[in-house]
VEXDREN-2710 file (C-alpha; in Angstrom, 1 decimal):
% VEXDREN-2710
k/r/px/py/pz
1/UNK/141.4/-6.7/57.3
2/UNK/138.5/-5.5/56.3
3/UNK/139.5/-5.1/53.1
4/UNK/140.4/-8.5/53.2
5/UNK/136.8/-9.8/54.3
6/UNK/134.9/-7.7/51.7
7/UNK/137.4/-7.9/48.6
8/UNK/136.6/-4.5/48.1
9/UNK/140.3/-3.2/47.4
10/UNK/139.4/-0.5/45.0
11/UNK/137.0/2.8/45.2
12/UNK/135.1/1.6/42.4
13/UNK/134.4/-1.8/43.8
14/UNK/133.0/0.0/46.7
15/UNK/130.8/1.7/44.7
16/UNK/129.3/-0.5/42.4
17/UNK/129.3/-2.7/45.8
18/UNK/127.7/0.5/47.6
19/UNK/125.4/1.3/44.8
20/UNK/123.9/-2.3/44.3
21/UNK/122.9/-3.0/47.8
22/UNK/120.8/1.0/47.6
23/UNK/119.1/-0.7/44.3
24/UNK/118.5/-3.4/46.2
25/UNK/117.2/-1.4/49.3
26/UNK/114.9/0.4/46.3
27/UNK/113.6/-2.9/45.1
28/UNK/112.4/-4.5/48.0
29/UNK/110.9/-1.3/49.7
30/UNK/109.1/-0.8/46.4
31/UNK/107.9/-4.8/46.7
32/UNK/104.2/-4.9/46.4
33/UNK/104.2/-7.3/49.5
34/UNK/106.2/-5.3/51.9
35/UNK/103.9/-2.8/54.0
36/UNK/105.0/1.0/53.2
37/UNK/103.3/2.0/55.6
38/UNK/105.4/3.7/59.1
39/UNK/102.8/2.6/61.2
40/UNK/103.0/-1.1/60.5
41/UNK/105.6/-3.1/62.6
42/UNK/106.3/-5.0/59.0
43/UNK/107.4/-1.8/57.4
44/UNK/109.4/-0.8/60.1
45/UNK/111.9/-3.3/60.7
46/UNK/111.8/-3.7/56.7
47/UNK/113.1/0.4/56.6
48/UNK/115.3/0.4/59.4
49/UNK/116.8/-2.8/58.7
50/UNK/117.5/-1.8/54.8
51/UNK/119.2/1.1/56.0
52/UNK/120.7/0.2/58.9
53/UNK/122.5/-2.3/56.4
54/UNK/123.2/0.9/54.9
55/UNK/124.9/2.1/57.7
56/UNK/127.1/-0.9/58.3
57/UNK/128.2/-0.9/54.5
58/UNK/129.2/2.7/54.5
59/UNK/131.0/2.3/58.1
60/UNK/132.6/-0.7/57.0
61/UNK/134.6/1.1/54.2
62/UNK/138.1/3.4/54.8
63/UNK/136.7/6.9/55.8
64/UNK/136.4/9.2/53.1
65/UNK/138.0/13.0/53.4
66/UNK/135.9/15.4/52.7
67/UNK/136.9/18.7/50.4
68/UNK/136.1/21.7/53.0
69/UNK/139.0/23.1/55.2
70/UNK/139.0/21.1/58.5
71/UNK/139.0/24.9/60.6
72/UNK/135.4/25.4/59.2
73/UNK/133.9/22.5/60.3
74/UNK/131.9/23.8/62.8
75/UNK/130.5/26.5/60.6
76/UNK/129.5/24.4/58.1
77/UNK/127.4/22.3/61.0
78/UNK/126.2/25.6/62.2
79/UNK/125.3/27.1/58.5
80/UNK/123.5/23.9/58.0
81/UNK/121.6/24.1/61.2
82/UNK/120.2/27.3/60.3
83/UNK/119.2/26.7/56.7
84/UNK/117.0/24.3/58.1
85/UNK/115.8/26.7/60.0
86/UNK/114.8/28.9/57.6
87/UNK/113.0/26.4/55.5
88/UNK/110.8/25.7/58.2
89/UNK/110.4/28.9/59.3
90/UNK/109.0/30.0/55.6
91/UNK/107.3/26.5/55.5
92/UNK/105.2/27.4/58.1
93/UNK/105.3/30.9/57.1
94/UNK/103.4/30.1/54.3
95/UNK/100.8/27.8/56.5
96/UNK/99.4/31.6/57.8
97/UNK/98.2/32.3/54.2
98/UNK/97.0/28.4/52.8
99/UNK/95.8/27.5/56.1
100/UNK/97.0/24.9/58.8
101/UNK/96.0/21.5/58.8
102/UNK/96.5/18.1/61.6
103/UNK/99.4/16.1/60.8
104/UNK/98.4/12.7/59.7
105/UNK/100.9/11.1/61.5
106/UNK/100.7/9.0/64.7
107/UNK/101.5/11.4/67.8
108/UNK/101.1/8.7/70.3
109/UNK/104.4/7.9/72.3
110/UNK/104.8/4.5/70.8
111/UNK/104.1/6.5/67.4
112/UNK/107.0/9.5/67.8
113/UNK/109.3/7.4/69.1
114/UNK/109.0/4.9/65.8
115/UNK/109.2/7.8/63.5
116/UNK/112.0/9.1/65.2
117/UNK/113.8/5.9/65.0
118/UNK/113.0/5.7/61.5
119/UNK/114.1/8.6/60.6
120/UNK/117.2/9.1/62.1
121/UNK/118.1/5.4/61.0
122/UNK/117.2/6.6/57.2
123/UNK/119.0/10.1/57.0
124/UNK/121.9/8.5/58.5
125/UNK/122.2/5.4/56.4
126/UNK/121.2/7.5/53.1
127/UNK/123.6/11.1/54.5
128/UNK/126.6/8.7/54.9
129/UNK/126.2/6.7/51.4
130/UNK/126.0/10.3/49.8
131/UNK/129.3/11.4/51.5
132/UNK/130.9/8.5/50.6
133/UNK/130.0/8.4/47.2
134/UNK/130.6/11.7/46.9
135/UNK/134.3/12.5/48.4
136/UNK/135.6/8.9/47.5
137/UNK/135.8/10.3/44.0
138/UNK/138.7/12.8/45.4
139/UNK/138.8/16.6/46.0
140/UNK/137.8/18.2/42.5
141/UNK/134.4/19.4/42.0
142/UNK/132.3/18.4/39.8
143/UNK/129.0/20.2/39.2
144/UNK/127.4/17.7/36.8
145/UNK/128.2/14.7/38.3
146/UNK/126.6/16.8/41.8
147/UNK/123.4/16.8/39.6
148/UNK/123.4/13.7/38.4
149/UNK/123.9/12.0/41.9
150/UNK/120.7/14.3/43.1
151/UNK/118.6/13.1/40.3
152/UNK/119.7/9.7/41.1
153/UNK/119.1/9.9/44.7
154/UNK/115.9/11.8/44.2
155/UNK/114.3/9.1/42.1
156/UNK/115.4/6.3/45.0
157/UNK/113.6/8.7/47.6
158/UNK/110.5/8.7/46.1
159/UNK/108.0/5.5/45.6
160/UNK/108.0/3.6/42.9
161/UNK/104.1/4.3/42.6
162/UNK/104.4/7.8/41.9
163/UNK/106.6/7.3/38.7
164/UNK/103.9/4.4/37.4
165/UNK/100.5/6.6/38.4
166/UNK/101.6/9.6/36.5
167/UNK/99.0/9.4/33.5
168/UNK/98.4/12.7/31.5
169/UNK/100.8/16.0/31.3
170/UNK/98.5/17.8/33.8
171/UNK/100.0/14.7/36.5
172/UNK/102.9/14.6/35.7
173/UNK/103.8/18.4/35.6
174/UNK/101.8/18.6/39.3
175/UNK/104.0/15.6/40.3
176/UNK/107.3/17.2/38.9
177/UNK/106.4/21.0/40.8
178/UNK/105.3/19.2/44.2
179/UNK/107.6/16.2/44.2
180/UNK/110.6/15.9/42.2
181/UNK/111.7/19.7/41.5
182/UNK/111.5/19.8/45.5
183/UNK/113.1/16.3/46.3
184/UNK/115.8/17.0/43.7
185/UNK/116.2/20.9/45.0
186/UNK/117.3/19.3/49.0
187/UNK/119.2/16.4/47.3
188/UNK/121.4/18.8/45.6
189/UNK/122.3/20.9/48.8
190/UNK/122.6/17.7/51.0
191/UNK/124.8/16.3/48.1
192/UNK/127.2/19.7/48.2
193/UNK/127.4/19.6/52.0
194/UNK/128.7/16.3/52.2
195/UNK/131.3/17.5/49.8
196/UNK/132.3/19.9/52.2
197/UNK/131.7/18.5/55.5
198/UNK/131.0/15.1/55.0
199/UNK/127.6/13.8/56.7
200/UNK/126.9/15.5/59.4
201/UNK/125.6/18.7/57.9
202/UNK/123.6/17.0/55.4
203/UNK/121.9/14.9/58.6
204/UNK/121.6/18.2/60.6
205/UNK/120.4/19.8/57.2
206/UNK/117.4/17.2/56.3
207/UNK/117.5/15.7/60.1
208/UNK/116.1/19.1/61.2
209/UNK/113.3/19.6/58.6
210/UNK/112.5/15.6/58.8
211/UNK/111.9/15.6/62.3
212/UNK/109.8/18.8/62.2
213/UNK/107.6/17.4/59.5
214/UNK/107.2/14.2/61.7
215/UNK/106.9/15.6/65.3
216/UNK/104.5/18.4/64.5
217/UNK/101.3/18.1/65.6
218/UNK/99.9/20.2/62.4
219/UNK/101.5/21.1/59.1
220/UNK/100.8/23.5/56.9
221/UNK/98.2/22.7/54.0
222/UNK/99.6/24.1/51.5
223/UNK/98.6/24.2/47.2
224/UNK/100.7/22.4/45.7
225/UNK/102.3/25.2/43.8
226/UNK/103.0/26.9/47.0
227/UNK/104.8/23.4/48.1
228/UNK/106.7/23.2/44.7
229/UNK/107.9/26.7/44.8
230/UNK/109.3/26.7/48.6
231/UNK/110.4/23.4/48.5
232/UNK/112.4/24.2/45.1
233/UNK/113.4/27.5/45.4
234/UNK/114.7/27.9/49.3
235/UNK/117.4/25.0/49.1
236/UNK/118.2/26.1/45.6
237/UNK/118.9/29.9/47.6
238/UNK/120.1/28.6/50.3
239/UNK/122.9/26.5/48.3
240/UNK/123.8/29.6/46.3
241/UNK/124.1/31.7/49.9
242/UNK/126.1/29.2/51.5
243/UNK/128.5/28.4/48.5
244/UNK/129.3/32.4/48.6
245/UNK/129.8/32.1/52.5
246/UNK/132.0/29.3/52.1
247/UNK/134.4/30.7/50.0
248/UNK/134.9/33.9/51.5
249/UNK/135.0/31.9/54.7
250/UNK/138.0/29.6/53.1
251/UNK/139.6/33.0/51.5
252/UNK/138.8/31.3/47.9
253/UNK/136.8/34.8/46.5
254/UNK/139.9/36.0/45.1
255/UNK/140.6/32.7/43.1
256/UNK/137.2/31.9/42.1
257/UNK/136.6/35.2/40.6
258/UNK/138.9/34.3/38.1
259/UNK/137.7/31.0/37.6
260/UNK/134.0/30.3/36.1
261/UNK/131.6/29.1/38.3
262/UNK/130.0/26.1/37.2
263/UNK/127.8/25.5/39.7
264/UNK/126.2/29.2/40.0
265/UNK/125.8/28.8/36.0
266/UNK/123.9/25.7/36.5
267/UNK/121.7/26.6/38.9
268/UNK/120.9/30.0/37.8
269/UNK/120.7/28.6/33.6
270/UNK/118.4/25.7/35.1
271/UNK/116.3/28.1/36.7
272/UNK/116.0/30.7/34.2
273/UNK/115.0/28.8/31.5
274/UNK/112.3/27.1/34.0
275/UNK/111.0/30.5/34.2
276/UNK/111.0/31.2/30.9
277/UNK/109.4/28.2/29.9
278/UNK/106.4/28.9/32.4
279/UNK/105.8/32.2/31.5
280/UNK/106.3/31.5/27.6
281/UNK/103.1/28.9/28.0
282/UNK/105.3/25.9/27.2
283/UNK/103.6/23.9/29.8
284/UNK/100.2/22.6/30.5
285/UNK/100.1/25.2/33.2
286/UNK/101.3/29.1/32.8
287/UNK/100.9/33.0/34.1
288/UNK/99.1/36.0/33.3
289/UNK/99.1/39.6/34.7
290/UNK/95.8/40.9/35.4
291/UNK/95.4/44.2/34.4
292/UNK/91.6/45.3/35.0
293/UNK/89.2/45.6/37.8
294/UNK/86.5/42.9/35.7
295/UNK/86.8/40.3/38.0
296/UNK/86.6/41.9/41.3
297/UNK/86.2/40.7/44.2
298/UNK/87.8/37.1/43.5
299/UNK/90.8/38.3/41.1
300/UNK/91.8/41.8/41.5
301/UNK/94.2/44.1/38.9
302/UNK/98.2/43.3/39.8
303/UNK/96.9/39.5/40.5
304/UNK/99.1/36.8/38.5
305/UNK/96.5/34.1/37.2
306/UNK/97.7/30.7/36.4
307/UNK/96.0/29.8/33.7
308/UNK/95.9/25.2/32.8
309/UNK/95.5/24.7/29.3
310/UNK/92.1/22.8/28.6
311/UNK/89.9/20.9/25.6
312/UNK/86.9/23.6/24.9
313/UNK/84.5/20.5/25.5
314/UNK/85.6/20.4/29.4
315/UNK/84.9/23.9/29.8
316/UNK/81.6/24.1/32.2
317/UNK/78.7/26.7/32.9
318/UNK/80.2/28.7/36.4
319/UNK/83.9/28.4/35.3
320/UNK/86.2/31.4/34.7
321/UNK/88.4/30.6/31.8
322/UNK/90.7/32.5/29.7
323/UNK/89.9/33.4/26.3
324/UNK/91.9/35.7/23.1
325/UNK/90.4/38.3/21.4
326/UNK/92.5/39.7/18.7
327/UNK/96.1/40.0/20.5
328/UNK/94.2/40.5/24.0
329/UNK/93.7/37.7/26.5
330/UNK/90.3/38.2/28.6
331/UNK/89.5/36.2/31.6
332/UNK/85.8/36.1/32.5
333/UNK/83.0/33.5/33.8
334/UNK/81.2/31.4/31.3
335/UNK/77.8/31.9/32.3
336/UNK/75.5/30.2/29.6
337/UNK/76.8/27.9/27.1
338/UNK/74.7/27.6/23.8
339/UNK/74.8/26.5/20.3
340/UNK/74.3/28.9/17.0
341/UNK/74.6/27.0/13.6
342/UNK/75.7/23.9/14.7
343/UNK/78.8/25.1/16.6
344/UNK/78.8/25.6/20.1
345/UNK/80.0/29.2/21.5
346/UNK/80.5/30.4/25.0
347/UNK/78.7/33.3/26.8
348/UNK/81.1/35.2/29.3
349/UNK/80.6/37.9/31.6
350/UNK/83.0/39.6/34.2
351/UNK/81.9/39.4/37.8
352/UNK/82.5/43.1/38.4
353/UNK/80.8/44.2/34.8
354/UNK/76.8/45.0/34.7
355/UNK/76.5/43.5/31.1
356/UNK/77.7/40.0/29.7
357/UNK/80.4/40.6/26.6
358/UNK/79.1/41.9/23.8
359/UNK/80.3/38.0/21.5
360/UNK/80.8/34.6/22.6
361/UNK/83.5/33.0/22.6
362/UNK/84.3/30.3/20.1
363/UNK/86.0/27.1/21.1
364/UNK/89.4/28.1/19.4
365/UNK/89.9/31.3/21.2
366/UNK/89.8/29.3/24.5
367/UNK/93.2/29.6/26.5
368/UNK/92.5/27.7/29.1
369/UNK/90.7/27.7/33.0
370/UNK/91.7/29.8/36.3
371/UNK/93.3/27.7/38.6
372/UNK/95.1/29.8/40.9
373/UNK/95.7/33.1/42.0
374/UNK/98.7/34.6/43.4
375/UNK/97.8/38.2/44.8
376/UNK/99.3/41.5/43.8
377/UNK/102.9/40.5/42.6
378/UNK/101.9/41.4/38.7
379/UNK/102.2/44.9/39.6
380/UNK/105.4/45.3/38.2
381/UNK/104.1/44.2/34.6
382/UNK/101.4/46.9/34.3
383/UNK/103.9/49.7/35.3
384/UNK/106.0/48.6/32.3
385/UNK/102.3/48.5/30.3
386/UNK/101.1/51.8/31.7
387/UNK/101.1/53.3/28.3
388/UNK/99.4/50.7/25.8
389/UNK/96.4/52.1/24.6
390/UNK/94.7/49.0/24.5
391/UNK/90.6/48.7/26.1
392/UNK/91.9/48.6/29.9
393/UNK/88.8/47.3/31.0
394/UNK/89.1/44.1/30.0
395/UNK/92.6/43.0/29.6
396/UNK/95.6/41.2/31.1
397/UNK/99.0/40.5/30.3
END
């Protein structure tokens, strides 16, 4: 009957139905004269609404199996539960070092019990598309089409706005550590729990973290690199923990061992060449080892240093920027800028040193400006450097 009423007979009708009305939902939350904001009454009933339409769609079709044995059910629920868990936990772990800040949320009763609403109206509608779109392709796996649905459904989660404000590489590579990577990272777990327990551990999954984010009175104010790397890198561990819990769980170790594991290869190729690519310099924004005591108190030796890639012309007296001399990179403070033959040159000195350096700095030997440091985890780096002869008062890796 229903069937019948939506002359939806095929999967892929379904689909293309399924996947027209979430554009649609995408357009007209992203319409300049809708209210996006949770605390208008407008925006509101336009969200829950949208995806409470949602709801009825995906509830309206034939239920969908879902790959994972039925025995494990529970555990997959309970696995879900406690991943969530653990990303707030190191969320907020993380809010000890950056610092704590008050949620800018509405806490009033009218207010939590809107969001709440919201919320669970949103995960539900979004968690029960995802499992349907998912699972109604059958039982095989399929890594790349995982991916590809995450990077779709990432780029519908986020607003329009912050795809058309991205101007320069500096934004856009910000926006693609604090947003995306992160967006994409719990998009791909919710997407492979769906695939093994339907939508209920994807809802317990996000619902958890959502509802903390909401509820909480204060959140963590975090940099945004320490937001890029937890919200990227836990879900990305936690995926590759509970895939290897799963199939010793199902008794599939044996079997896979002798298979290749696409996903694992994914995951671990897309992160490693991520990695890579930081270190290497190939974006706007890269590492360094510090190696010397020159910059004491405010960067000490074992510090990493990210270093952003900058015009000479925007460097500034006060600044500490990153320079090369010869094969060595220095980092020191500009303290006097000055000209000398027409051509202007840069006077550094390290905070810790007595004397400024011996030559300024021309505007082609300029790396870049300090942005960030991350304490002490470059120690590993000058153990492996320990023996270079090079002058170690000035130098970092």
């Amino acid at each position: 009957m229903k069937k019948k009423i939506l002359h939806l007979q095929s999967p892929r009708r379904r689909l293309t139905f399924l996947a027209g009305y979430m554009i649609l939902v995408y357009i007209v939350g992203n319409s300049s004269f809708l209210s996006r904001t949770i605390g208008s009454n407008h925006g509101f009933l336009d969200k829950v609404l949208l995806f409470g339409g949602l709801i009825l769609i995906v509830w309206w079709f034939p239920r969908e199996r879902f790959k994972g044995k039925r025995r494990l059910t529970e555990l997959i629920n309970w696995w879900a539960f406690i991943f969530a868990l653990i990303y707030v936990f190191v969320y907020f772990g993380a809010g000890v070092i950056d610092g704590f800040g008050k949620s800018p949320f509405d806490h009033s009763l009218k207010g939590i019990g809107k969001n709440l609403i919201l919320i669970s109206v949103m995960i539900i509608g979004l968690e029960s598309a995802r499992s349907f779109i998912v699972n109604s392709r059958g039982i095989k796996e399929n890594y790349l089409f995982f991916i590809l649905l995450s990077i779709g459904l990432t780029i519908f989660e986020l607003p329009l706005s912050q795809f058309t404000n991205l101007s320069g590489m500096e934004n856009i590579v910000q926006f693609s550590a604090q947003s995306f990577a992160p967006e994409f990272s719990r998009n791909l777990f919710a997407t492979y729990l769906v695939f093994l327990g339907g939508a209920l551990p994807a809802i317990i999954y996000l619902g958890v973290i959502e509802l903390v984010y909401w509820i909480s009175p204060i959140l963590p104010n975090l940099k945004w690199i320490t937001e890029g790397l937890i919200g990227t890198l836990i879900p990305i561990f936690s995926l590759m923990f509970f895939h290897n819990i799963y199939l010793k769980e199902a008794r599939e170790v044996r079997r896979r061992n002798k298979e290749e594991k696409p996903l694992r290869l994914v995951i671990t190729g897309v992160i490693s060449i991520g990695v890579i690519w930081f270190s290497v310099g190939i974006f706007p924004v890269y590492p360094s080892v510090i190696a010397t005591g020159s910059m004491q108190p405010i960067i000490d030796p074992g510090d990493v240093i990210l270093v952003k890639k900058v015009n000479s012309k925007d460097v500034q007296v006060g600044e500490v920027i990153q320079f090369a001399e010869g094969d060595i990179k220095i980092s020191h403070r500009v303290i006097d800028i000055i000209k000398k033959e027409g051509k202007t040159l840069y006077v550094t000195k390290g905070d810790n040193n007595s004397v400024k350096d011996s030559e300024p700095v021309h505007p082609e030997e300029i790396k870049g400006k300090i942005i960030y440091t991350v304490p002490k985890i470059g120690w590993p780096t000058l153990l492996i450097k320990s023996e270079d002869t090079v002058e170690n008062e000035r130098v970092e890796f």
